[in-house]
C-alpha positions as CSV (number, residue, x, y, z in Angstrom):
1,X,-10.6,42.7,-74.6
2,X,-6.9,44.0,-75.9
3,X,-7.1,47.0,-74.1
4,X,-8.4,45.3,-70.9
5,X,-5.5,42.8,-70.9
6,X,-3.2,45.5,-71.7
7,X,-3.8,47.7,-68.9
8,X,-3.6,44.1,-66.4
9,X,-0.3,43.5,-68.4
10,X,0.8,46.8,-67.8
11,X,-0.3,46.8,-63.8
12,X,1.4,43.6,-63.2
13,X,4.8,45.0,-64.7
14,X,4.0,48.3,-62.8
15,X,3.5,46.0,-59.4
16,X,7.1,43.4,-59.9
17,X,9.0,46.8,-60.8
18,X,7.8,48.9,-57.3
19,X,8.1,45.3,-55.6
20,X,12.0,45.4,-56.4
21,X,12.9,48.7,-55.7
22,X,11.6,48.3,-52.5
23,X,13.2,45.3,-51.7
24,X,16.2,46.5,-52.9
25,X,16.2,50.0,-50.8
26,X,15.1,48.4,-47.6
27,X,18.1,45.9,-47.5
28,X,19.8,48.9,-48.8
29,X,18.8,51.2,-45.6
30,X,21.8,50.0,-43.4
31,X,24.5,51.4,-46.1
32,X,26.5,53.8,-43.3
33,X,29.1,55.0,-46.4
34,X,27.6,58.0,-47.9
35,X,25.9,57.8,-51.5
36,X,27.2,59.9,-54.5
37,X,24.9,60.8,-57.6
38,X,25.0,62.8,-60.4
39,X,22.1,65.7,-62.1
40,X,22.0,66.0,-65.9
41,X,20.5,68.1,-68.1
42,X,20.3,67.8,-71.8
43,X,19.3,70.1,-74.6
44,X,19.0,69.0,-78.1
45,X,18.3,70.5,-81.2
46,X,17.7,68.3,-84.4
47,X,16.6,68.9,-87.8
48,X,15.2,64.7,-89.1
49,X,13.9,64.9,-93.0
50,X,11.8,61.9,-92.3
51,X,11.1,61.3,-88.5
52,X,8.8,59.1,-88.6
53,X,10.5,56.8,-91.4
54,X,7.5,57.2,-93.8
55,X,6.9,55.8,-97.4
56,X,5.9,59.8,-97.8
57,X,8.4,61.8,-96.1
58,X,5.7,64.7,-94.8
59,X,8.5,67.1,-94.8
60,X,11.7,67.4,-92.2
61,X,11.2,67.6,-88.7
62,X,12.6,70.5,-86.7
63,X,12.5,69.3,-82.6
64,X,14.2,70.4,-79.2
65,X,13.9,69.0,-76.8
66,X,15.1,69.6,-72.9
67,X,15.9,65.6,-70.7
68,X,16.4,66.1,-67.0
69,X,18.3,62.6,-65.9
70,X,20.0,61.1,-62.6
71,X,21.8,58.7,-61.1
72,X,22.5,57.6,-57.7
73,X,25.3,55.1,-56.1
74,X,25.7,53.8,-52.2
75,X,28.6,51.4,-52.4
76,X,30.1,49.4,-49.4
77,X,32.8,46.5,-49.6
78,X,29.6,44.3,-49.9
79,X,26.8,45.5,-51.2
80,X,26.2,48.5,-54.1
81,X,22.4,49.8,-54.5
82,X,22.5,51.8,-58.1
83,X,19.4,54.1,-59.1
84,X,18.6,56.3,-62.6
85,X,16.4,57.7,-65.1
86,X,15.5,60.2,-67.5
87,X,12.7,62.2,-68.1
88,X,11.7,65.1,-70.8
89,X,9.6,67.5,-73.0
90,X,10.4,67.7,-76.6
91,X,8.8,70.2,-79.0
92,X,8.8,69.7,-82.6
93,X,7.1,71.0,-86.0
94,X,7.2,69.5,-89.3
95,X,7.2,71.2,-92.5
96,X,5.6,74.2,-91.1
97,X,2.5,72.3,-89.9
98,X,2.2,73.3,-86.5
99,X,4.0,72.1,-83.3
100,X,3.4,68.8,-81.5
101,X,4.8,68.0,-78.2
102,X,5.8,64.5,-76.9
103,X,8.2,62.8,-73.9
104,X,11.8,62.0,-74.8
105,X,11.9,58.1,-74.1
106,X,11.2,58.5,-70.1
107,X,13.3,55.8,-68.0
108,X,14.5,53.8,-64.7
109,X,16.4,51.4,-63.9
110,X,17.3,50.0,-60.3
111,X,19.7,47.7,-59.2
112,X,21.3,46.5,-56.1
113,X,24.0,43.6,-55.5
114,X,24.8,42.4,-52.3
115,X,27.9,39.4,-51.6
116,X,28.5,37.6,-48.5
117,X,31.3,34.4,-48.1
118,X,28.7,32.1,-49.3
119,X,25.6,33.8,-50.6
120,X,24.6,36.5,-53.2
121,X,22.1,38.4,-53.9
122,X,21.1,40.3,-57.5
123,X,18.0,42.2,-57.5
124,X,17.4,44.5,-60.8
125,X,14.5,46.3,-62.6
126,X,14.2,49.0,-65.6
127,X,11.1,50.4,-67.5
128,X,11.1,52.2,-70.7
129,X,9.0,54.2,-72.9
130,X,10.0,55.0,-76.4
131,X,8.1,55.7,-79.9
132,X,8.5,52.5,-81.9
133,X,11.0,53.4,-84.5
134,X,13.5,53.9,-82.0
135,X,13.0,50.4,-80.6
136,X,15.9,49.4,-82.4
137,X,18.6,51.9,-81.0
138,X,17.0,50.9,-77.5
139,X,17.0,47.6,-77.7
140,X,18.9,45.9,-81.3
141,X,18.5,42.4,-79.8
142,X,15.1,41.8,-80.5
143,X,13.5,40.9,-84.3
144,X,10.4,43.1,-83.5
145,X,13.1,46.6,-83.1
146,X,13.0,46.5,-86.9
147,X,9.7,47.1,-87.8
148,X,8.7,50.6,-88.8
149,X,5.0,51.6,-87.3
150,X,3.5,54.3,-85.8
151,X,3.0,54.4,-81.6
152,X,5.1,53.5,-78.8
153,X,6.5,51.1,-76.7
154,X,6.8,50.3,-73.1
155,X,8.9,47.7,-71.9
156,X,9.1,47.1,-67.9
157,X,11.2,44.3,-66.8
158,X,12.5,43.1,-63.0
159,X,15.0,40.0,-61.9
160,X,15.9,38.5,-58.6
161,X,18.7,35.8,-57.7
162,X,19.5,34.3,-54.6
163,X,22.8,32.1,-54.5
164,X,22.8,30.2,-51.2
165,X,25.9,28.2,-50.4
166,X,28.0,29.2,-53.3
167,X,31.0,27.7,-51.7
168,X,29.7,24.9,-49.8
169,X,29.0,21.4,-51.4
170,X,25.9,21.4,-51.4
171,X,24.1,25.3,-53.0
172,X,20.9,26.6,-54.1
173,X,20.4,29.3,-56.8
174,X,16.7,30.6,-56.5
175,X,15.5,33.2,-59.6
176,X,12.6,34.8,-60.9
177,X,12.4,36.7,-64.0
178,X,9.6,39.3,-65.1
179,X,9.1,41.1,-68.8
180,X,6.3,43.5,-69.9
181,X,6.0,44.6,-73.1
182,X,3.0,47.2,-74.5
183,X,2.1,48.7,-77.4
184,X,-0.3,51.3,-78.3
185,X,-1.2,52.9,-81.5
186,X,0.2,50.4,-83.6
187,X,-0.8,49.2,-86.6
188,X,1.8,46.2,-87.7
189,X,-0.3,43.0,-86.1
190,X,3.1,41.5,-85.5
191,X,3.8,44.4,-82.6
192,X,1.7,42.6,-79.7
193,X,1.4,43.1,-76.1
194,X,3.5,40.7,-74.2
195,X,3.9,39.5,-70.5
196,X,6.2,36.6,-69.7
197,X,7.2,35.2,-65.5
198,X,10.0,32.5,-65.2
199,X,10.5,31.0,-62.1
200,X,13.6,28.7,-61.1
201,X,15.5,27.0,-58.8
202,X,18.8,24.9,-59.2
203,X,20.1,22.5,-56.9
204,X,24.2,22.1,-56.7
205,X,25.9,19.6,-55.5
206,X,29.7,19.1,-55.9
207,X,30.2,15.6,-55.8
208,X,34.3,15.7,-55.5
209,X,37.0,18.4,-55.7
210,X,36.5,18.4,-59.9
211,X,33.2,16.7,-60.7
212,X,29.7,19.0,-59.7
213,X,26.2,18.1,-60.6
214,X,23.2,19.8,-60.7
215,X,19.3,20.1,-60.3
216,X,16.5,22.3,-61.6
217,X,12.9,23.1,-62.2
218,X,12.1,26.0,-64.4
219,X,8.4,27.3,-64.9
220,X,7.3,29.9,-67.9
221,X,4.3,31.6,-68.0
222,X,3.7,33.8,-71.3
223,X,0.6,35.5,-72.0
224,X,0.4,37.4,-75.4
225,X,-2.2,39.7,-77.1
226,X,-1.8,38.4,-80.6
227,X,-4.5,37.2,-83.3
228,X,-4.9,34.2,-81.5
229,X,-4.7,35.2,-77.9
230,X,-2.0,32.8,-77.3
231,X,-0.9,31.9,-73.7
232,X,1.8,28.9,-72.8
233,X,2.5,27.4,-69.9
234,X,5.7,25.1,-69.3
235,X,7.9,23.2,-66.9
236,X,11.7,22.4,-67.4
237,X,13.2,19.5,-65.3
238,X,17.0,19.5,-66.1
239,X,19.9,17.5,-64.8
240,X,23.4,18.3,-65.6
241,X,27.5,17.1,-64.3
242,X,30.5,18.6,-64.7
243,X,34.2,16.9,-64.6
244,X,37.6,18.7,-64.9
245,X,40.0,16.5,-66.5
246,X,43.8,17.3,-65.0
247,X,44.5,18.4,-68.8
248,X,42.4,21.2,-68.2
249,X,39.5,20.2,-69.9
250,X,36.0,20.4,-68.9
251,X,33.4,18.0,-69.8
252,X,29.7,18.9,-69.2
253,X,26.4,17.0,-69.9
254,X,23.0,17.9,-69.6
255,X,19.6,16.3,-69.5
256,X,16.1,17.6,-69.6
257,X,12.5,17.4,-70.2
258,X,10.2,20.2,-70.8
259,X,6.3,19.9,-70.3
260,X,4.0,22.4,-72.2
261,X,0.5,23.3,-72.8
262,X,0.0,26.3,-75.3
263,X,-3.9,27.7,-75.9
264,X,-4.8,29.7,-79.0
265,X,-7.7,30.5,-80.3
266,X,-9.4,28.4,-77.3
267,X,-7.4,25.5,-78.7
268,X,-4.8,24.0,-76.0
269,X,-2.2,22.0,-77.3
270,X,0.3,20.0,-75.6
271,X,4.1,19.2,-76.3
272,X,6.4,17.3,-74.2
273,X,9.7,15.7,-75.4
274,X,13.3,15.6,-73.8
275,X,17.3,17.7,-74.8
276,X,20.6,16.2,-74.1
277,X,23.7,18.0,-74.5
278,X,27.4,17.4,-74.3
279,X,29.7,20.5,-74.1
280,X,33.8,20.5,-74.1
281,X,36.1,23.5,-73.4
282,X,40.1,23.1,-73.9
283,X,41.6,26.3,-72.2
284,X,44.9,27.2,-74.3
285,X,47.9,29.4,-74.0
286,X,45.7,32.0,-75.1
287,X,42.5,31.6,-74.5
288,X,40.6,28.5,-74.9
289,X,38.6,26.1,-77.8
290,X,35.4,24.4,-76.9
291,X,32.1,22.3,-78.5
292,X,29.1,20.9,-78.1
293,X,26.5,18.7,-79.7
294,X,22.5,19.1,-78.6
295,X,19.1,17.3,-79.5
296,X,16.0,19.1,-78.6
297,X,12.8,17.3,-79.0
298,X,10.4,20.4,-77.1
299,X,9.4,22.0,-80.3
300,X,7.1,20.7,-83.3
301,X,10.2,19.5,-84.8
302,X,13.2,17.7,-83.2
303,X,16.1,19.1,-84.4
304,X,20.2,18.2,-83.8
305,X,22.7,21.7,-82.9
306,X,26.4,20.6,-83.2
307,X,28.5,24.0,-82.6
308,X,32.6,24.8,-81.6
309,X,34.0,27.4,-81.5
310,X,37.5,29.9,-80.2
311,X,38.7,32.4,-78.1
312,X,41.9,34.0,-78.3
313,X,43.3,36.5,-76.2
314,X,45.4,39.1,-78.3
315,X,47.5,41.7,-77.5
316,X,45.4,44.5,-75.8
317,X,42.1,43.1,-77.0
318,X,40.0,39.9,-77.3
319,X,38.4,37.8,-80.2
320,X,36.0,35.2,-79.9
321,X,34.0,33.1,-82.6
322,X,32.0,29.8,-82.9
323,X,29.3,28.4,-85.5
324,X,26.7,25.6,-85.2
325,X,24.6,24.4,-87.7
326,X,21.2,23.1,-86.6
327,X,19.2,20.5,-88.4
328,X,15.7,20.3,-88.2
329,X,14.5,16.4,-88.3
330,X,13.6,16.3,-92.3
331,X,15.0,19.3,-93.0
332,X,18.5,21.2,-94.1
333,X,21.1,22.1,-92.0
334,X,21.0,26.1,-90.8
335,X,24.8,27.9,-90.3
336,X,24.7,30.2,-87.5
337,X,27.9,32.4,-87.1
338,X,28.9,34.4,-83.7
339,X,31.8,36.7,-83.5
340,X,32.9,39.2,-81.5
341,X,36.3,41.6,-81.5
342,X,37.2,44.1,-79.2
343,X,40.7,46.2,-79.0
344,X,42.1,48.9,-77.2
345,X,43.8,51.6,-79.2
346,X,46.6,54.2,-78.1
347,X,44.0,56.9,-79.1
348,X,40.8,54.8,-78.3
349,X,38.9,51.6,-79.2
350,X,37.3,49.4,-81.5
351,X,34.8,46.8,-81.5
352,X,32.6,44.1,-83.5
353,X,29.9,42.6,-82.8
354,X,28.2,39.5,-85.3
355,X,25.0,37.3,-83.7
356,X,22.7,35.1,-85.1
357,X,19.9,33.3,-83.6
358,X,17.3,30.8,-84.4
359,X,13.6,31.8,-82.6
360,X,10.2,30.4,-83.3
361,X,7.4,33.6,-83.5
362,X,3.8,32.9,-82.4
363,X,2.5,31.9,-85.9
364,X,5.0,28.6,-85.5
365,X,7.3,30.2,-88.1
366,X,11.2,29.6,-87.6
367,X,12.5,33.4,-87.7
368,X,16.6,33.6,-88.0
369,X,17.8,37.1,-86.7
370,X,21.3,38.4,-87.9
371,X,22.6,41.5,-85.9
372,X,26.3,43.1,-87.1
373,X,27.4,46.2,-85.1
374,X,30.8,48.2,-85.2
375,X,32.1,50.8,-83.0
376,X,35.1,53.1,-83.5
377,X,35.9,55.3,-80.5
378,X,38.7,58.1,-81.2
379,X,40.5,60.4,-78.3
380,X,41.5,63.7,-80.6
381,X,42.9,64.9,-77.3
382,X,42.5,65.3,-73.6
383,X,39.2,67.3,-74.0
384,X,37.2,66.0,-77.4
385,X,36.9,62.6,-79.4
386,X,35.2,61.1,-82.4
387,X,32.4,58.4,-82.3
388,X,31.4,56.0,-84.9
389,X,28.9,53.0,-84.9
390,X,27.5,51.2,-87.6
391,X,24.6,48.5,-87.0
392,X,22.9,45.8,-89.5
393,X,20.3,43.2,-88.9
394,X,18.0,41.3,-90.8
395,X,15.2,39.1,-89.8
396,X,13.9,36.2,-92.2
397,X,11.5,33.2,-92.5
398,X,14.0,30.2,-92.9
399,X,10.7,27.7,-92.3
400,X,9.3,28.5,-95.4
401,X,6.1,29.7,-94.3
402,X,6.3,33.4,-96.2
403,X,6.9,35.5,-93.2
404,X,8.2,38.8,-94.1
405,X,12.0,40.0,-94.1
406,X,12.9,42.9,-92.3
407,X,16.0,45.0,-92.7
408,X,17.3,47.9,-90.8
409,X,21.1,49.5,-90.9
410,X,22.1,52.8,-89.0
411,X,25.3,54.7,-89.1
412,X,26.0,57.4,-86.5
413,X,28.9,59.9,-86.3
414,X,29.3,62.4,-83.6
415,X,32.0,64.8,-82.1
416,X,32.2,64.9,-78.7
417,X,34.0,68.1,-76.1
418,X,34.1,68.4,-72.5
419,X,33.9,72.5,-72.8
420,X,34.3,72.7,-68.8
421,X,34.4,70.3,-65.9
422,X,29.8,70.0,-66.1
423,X,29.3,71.2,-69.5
424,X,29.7,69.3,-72.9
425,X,28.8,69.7,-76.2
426,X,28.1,66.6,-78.8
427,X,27.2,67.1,-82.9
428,X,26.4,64.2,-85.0
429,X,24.9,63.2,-88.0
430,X,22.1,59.7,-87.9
431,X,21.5,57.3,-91.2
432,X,18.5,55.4,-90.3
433,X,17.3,52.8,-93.1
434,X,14.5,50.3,-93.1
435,X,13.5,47.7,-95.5
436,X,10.7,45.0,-96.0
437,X,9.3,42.6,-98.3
438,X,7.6,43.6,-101.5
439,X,7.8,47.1,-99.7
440,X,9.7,49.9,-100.8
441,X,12.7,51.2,-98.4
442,X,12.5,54.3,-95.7
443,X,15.4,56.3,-95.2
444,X,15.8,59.1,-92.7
445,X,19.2,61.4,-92.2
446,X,19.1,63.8,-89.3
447,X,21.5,66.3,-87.9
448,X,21.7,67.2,-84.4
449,X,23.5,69.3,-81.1
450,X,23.1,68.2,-77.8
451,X,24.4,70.7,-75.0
452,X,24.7,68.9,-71.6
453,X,25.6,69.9,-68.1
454,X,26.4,67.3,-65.0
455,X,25.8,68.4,-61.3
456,X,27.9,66.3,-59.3
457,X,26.5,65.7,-55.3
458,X,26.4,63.7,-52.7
459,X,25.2,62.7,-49.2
């Protein structure tokens, strides 16, 4: 039955993906400027003691590996169609056991923009492949990146919006929203198939020169291959106004209701309940303060968010920070901290990156997900640099139902050289670390050299 509802899954990702590019090339086909792309090719050699992050390291891992990759770009003054992807072969042999060969995380993405004086149009898709440990370089968002298993990963998603009247008073905003995920040969019952469709459409209405209301109705459809062969169905009516006081500041409310009906192990239930909202934003000298207070009654437990927050724009960079706390009818309150800081340097940049977020995984357990990254860019000179990147996150159970906590941290350093106008040379060390409850820790050091050369054409 998994493998039946995996390969559906994975047709019906296949079929929105193929659906978007051609939509997106055939509004594309009367572009008159010509397009521009560009041909890489990528050989790496790395030497990994534990590759496949394994309580028993079987020995280190020597791989190369040869990516063929592309873009392409058409761009006129209103409408830009963007294409790539990346394909390869890599060849590896651990402690002298033999040679394996496997694909080097194949991938595509598509999207095309188009902007008219009083409609858009966004149309995007991308699909993935990747071996599960390196879930969490691709994608560090997501709680499931952290967890160490054997198998891989496909993940094919695709996104359309339609903004009609943008500028008039009266607009519609139409989207759709499409994302596939599959595993296979995975062992961790937490890493499940997944397939989830939202559909939407928003109503705007601008009721005076500084008040503007709004409309919508938001279906979800999510269909997962876990234990309990859980599928959900919901629709979100929402209402919302905006007013710009002549201070500056911006008042917003929002009213909705959300209807559901979840099935799991052939047992529908069914929630309904309503959220209100009220959100403030002062905008400042430099840069601006705002709030904003929400009760949401659509889960098992109603719970009350109050969160503020600042921005401040600094001398050739940008910080930004807020924290809500979120209490759970019955329950204690649950800090949440976002930051972010970004700054250009004379000889480069740096950034900062802290998120947390509250999620409810299919066993009804509250999951909190920290994620801290850092990046420190260096220009030695006109021709080479220096890259740095750190990244934490941890997952925990803050329900207290016993689910697991998961921790991963990587550090990356690599020195980068243009050695001619299409050829360039990278060398870089990875820490890769992974922890989980009552389990002992994984850690995996690898060295590597990348040679790359870039074949600029166009058309």
């Amino acid at each position: 039955m998994r493998h039946k509802t995996r390969r559906a899954v994975h047709k019906t990702g296949l079929t929105a993906a193929v659906a978007v590019f051609t939509a997106a090339t055939a509004v594309a086909q009367n572009v008159n400027n010509p397009a521009s792309g560009k041909l890489t090719f990528a050989t790496k050699i790395d030497a990994n003691t534990n590759r496949s992050l394994s309580t028993t390291p079987a020995g280190t891992t020597f791989a190369i590996s040869e990516t063929l990759g592309f873009s392409l770009k058409s761009e006129t003054s209103t409408q830009i169609l963007s294409l790539s992807g990346s394909a390869g072969l890599s060849i590896a042999t651990t402690g002298g056991s033999g040679t394996s060969t496997s694909t080097t995380s194949p991938s595509f993405t598509l999207s095309y923009q188009r902007n008219a004086a009083n409609a858009d149009l966004n149309l995007s898709a991308s699909t993935r492949s990747n071996n599960v440990n390196s879930s969490y370089l691709a994608d560090p968002t997501m709680p499931t990146s952290l967890i160490v298993d054997t198998g891989t990963r496909d993940r094919t998603t695709a996104a359309l919006k339609a903004n009609l009247g943008k500028n008039a008073p009266f607009g519609v905003t139409l989207s759709a929203n499409y994302d596939n995920i599959n595993y296979t040969g995975t062992t961790n019952p937490a890493l499940f198939d997944s397939n989830a469709l939202t559909l939407g459409a928003t109503a705007q209405l601008r009721l005076s020169p500084v008040t503007r209301a709004s409309l919508s109705i938001t279906r979800n459809d999510t269909q997962l291959s876990d234990v309990l062969s859980t599928t959900s169905q919901g629709l979100t009516y929402g209402f919302g106004i905006t007013h710009d006081l002549a201070s500056g500041l911006t008042i917003s409310g929002n009213l909705g209701y959300l209807d559901k009906r979840t099935t799991a192990s052939g047992v529908t239930t069914q929630i309904a309940g309503l959220t209100a909202g009220i959100n403030a934003t002062q905008p400042l000298v430099r840069g601006s303060i705002f709030g904003g207070l929400k009760y949401d009654a659509t889960g098992t437990t109603p719970k009350t968010v109050l969160n503020f927050g600042r921005t401040i724009d600094l001398p050739n960079g940008t910080l930004k920070a807020s924290i809500a706390a979120d209490w759970p009818q019955g329950g204690s309150a649950r800090l949440l901290g976002n930051a972010s800081y970004s700054k250009t340097l004379a000889d480069g940049s740096f950034s900062l990156n802290l998120s947390q977020s509250l999620s409810t995984n299919n066993l009804s357990q509250d999951i909190r997900y920290s994620n801290l990254s850092v990046a420190y860019q260096k220009n030695i000179n006109s021709v080479s640099g220096l890259n740095l990147s750190l990244g934490l996150s941890r997952s925990e159970d803050v329900s207290g139902t016993g689910a697991p906590t998961f921790d991963r941290s990587i550090f990356s350093a690599s020195y980068n050289r243009t050695l001619t106008q299409d050829w360039g040379l990278s060398v870089g060390f990875l820490h890769d670390q992974s922890r989980r409850t009552a389990s002992a820790g994984v850690v995996s050091d690898s060295v590597f050299l990348t040679v790359t050369r870039g074949i600029q054409f166009g058309f």
